[in-house]
Each structure stands twice: as structure tokens, then as C-alpha cells.
C-alpha positions in Angstrom: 82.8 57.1 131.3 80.2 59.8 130.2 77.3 60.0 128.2 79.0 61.6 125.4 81.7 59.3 125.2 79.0 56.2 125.2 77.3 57.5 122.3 80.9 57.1 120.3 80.8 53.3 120.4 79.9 52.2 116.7 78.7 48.9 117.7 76.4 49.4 120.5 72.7 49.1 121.0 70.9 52.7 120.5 69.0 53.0 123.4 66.2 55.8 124.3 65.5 56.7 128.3 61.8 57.6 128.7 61.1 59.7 131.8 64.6 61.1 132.6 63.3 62.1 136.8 65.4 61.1 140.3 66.2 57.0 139.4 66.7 57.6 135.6 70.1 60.1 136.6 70.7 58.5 140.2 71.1 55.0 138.7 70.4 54.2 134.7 72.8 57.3 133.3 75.9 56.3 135.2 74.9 52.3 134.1 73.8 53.3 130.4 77.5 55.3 130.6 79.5 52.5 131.7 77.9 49.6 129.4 79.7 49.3 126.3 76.5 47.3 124.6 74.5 50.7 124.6 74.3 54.0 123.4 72.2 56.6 125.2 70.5 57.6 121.7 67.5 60.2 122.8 65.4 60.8 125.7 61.9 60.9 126.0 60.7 63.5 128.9 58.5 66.8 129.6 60.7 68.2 132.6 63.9 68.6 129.9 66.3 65.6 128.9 70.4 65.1 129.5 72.5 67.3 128.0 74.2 66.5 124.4 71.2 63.6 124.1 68.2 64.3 121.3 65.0 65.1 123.7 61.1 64.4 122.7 58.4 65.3 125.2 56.1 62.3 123.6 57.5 58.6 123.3 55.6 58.6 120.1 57.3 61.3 118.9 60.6 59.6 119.7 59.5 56.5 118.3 58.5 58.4 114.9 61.9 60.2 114.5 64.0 57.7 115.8 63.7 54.4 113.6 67.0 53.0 114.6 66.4 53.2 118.6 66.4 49.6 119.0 65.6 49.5 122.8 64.1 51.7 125.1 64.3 51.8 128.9 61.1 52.9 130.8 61.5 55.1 133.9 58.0 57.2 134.3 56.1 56.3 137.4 54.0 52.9 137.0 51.0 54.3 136.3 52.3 55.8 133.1 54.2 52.2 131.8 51.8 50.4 130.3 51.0 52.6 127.6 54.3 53.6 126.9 55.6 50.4 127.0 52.9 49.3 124.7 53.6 51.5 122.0 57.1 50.8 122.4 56.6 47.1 121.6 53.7 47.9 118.9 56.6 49.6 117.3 59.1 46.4 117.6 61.3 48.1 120.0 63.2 45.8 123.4 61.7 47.3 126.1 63.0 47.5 129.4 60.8 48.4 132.6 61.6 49.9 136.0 60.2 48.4 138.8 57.4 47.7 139.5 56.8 47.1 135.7 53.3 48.3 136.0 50.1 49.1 138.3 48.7 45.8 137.8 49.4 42.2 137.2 47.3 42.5 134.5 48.8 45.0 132.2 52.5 43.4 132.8 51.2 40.5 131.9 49.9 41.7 128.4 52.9 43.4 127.8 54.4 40.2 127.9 52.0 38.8 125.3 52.8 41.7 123.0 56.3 41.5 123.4 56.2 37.8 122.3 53.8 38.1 119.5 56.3 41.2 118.3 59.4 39.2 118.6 61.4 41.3 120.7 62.6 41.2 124.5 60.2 42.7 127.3 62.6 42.6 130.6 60.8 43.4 133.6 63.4 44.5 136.1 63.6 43.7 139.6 67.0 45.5 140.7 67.1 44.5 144.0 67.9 40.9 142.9 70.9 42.0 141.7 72.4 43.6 144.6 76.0 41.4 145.5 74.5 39.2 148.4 71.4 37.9 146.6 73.1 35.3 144.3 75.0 33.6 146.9 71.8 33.9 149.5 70.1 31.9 147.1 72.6 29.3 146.7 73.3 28.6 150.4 69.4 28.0 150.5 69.0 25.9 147.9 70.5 23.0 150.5 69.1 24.4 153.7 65.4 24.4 154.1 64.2 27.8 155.7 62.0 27.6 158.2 61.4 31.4 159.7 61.8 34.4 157.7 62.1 38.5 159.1 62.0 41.5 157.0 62.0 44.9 158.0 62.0 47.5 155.0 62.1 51.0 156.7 63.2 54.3 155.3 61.8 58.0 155.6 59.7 59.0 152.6 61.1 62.2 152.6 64.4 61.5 152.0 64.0 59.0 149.7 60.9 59.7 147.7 60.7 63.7 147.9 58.0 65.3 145.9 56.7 61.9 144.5 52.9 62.9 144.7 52.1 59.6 142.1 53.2 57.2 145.3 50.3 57.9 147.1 48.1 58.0 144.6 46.0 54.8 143.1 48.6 52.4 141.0 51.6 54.1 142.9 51.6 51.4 145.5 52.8 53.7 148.5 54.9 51.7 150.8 55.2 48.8 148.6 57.5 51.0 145.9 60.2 50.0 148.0 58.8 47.3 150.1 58.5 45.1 146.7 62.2 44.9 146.5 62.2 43.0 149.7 59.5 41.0 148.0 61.8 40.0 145.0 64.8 39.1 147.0 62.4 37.1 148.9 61.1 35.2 146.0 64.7 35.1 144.5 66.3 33.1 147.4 63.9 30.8 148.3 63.8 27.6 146.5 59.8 27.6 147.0 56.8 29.9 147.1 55.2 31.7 149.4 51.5 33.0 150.0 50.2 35.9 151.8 47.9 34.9 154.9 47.6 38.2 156.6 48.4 41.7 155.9 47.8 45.3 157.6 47.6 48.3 155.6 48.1 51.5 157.5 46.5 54.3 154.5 46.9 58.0 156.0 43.4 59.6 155.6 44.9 61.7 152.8 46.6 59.2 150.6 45.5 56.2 148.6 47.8 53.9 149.4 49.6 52.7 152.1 52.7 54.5 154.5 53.2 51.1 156.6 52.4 47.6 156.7 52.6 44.6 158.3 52.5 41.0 156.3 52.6 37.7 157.3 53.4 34.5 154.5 53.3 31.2 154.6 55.6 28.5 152.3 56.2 24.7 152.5 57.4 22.4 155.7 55.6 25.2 158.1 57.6 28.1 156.9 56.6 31.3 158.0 57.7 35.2 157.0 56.5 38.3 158.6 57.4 41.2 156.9 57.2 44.8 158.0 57.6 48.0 155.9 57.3 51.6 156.7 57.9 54.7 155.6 57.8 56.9 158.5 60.9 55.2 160.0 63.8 58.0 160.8 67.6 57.9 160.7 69.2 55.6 158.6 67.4 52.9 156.1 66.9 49.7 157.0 66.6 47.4 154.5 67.2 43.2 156.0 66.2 40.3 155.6 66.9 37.3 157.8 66.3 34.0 157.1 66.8 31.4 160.1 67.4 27.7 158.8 68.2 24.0 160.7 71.4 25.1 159.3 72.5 28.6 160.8 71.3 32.1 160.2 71.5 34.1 157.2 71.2 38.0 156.9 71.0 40.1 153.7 71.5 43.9 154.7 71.8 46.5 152.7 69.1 45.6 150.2 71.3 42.4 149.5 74.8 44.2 149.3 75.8 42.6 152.7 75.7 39.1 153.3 76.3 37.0 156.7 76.3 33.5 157.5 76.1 32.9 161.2 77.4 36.3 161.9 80.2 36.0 159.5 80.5 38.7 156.8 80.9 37.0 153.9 83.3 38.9 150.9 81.4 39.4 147.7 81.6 41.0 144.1 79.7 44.0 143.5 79.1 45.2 139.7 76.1 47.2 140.9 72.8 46.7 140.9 71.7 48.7 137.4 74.6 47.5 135.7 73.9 44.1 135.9 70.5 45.2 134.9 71.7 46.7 131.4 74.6 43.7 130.8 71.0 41.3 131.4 68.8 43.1 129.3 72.1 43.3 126.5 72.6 39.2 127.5 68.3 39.3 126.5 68.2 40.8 123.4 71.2 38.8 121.8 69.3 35.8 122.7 66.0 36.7 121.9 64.7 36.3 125.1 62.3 37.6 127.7 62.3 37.7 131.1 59.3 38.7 133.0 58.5 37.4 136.5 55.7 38.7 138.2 56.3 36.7 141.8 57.0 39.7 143.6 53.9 42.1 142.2 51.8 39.0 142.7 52.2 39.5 146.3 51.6 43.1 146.4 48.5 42.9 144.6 47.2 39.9 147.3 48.0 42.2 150.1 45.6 44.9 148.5 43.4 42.5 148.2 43.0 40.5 151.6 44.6 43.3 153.8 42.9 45.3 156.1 43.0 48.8 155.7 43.5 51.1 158.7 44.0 54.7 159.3 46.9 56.3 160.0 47.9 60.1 160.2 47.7 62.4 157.0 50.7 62.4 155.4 52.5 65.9 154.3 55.4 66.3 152.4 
């Protein structure tokens, strides 16, 4: 279904995209196209809109034209959310965040405040939970305790972040823009928490944030996770976690889309990742509800904190 033909349903949200760049049409157009409980209403971006949609280059000039745009979905790099979000909820809007939600545990978790003193919906998204294998991870662990944990998050920058200056800058988190999706599986399937005891930050000379790293957690009953993420890694993504129990071995690849249980593929039911994300956030604001966890950002932020930085090549695009 396009865009155009969304915006024909009478009965749907009207919804406004702020920050229409590479994840806004890769993944939220086609998922705001296909979800019969929006309508793509207006767009709020400087580099041009989506064709047939009502552009502003200011969120506040959206939110000052558009009085019946009930939700908004967030898609600007994190250092830009919190402000936008902010006057979104000042403004009594449902506001929907990309991930990570912001640059700081902080400011998501005043957002959340706002939302609940404005009474409306604040979903802080986490799209990697949704992928088809991270629901029925979750449930095989529930009854078998985990006691070693492997993650290797590896793609090439290039490819998949190209001309994204703002991840290497302060607040962009570098390595950990994708390396937190690991991070939310993680604390999605296991019934416990972990903590961070170790991490390695490998910071090219010219950036601000990191191209690799390599982190090491700690849960209950002597569970351990090592984690490794890097950017520089060529060829084809890999994106797996495995998770060794008493019980047999399970591995997530894919981001979560594959599943196996001892080596056995396991068949699964796919609605896609984003939307899931827009039939939640509908499922959020009919119930006037939030849903905000900050588990996985938590982690990030320790590993800035107690890592150790070390230097790696300069990084050019």
C-alpha cells in the first residue's frame, strides 16, 4: 500500500514523520504505509519531505499548523531528540522515538516524566526486540538458566551508515548505534540483569566515539557475556547472539530473525520489525500507556563510563 492510499483511511491516527533521512524511507514509510491505524499526515525535515505529504522545515512549525496531528514519530539523529520530542509532548502529542531514544539516560528519562504529566504515550523504541526470533528466545529462556553468553555485532560503516558525520560525533554513540540493538535483545531474553564489568573502547584519533569495542557482563548464578562490536568488519554483517544453557544452545542470527535450538532452525512468523513497532505504539495510545525502558542505553552509558579508551586508526568516509 502507498502513502497516498494511507492517508485515505478516515479512521486512522494522523501521524507526522520528523526527520524524513535513510531509516525514516528504508523502514517507517513502507510500515506507516502498511498500518491501517495511521495516516502519514505531514513531515517535518530540511533536506525536503515525501512526495504528496504536507512538509515543514521546523517541528514547531508543524506543530503550530497541524493541530490534529495526534502522534509524531521521531527520526533525527539522537542528538537532536530531546528537544524535539519535548515540544512534541509540551504540545500533547504521542510521541514515538527511534532508537536510541536520546544521547543520554538523562533526557529519556525526562521525556518520560513529561509524557506522564501530559497524559499521552512516550514509546521509546527498541526495534531489534521485535525481530521474529526474539519472542520465542525469550520464552525458551525463561525455564533454562543461561550461563554463557557470545555476541558479535559486526558490519562495515560504510555500507551501512554512509555519510552519517553525527555517529562519530559526541551523543552519536559511534559503534554502539548498532551495537545497542544487541544490547536490547540481550536484555529482552534474559529473565535477569546484567552489569558491565569491563569494556574497551577503540576511538579513532579523529572521531569522538568509538569504531569497535569489546565488553564483558556479568548476571546471576556466575553468568557471564562478552560482547564484541565493530565497525570495520567487511563482507557480510554479522549480527548473533548465542546463549549456551544446561539445557542446549541457542542462537539468534540475523538481528533476531533466525532462531536455532541446538542447531535446529526453528520456523517463525515474521510481521517485520517496524511494523510491529507502529501496531505497539497504535496498541499504546488506545490504552493510554507508555513504554519506555532504558536497560539497553543504561549499558551503553556504563561502558562510556568504566571503559577504557584506546586509539585506533582515523576513520575516513
Amino acid at each position: 500500500m502507498t502513502v497516498t492510499e494511507a492517508m485515505t483511511r478516515a479512521d486512522a491516527i494522523d501521524l507526522a514523520l520528523v526527520g524524513v533521512g535513510k531509516i525514516a524511507r528504508d523502514q517507517h514509510l513502507p510500515a506507516i504505509a502498511a498500518d491501517a491505524g495511521f495516516r502519514l499526515a505531514a513531515t517535518a525535515s530540511r533536506s525536503g519531505g515525501v512526495e504528496g505529504v504536507e512538509n515543514h522545515a521546523e517541528l514547531d512549525a508543524l506543530l503550530a499548523a497541524r493541530p490534529d496531528v495526534a502522534a509524531v514519530s521521531l527520526c533525527q539523529p539522537p542528538q537532536a531528540r530531546y528537544e524535539a520530542a519535548r515540544a512534541a509532548l509540551l504540545a500533547r502529542r504521542h510521541v514515538m522515538l527511534e532508537k536510541p531514544p536520546g544521547q543520554t539516560v538523562a533526557e529519556v528519562q525526562a521525556l518520560a516524566d513529561l509524557a506522564a504529566a501530559q497524559g499521552v504515550t512516550l514509546f521509546a523504541t527498541w526495534h531489534s526486540r521485535h525481530a521474529a526470533g526474539v519472542a520465542p528466545a525469550r520464552d525458551w529462556l525463561a525455564s533454562r538458566p543461561a550461563r554463557r553468553v557470545r555476541i558479535t555485532w559486526q558490519e562495515d560503516v560504510r555500507e551501512w551508515h554512509p555519510g552519517q558525520t553525527w555517529i562519530w560525533q559526541a551523543g552519536g554513540l559511534g559503534v554502539f548505534d548498532p551495537g545497542i540493538n544487541a544490547l536490547s535483545i540481550l536484555t529482552a531474553i534474559l529473565p535477569g540483569p546484567v552489569r558491565l564489568t569491563a569494556a574497551d573502547l577503540h576511538v579513532p584519533t579523529n572521531c569522538e566515539t568509538p569504531i569497535a569495542c569489546d565488553l564483558v557482563f556479568a548476571g546471576a548464578e556466575g553468568l557471564s557475556v562478552e560482547a564484541r562490536f565493530d565497525f570495520r568488519w567487511e563482507g557480510p554483517p554479522r549480527w548473533d547472539i548465542e546463549v549456551e544453557t544446561d539445557a542446549g544452545l541457542l542462537r539468534l542470527a540475523k538481528g533476531g530473525a533466525a532462531l536455532e535450538l541446538d542447531g535446529a532452525p526453528q520456523r517463525l512468523e515474521d510481521p517485520g520489525e517496524y511494523p510491529d513497532l507502529y501496531r505497539r505504539f497504535g496498541e499504546l495510545i488506545a490504552a493510554g500507556a507508555s513504554d519506555v525502558d532504558l536497560a539497553p542505553l543504561v549499558l551503553v552509558a556504563d561502558a562510556f563510563l568504566l571503559g577504557r579508551r584506546l586509539p585506533a586508526e582515523p576513520f575516513h568516509e
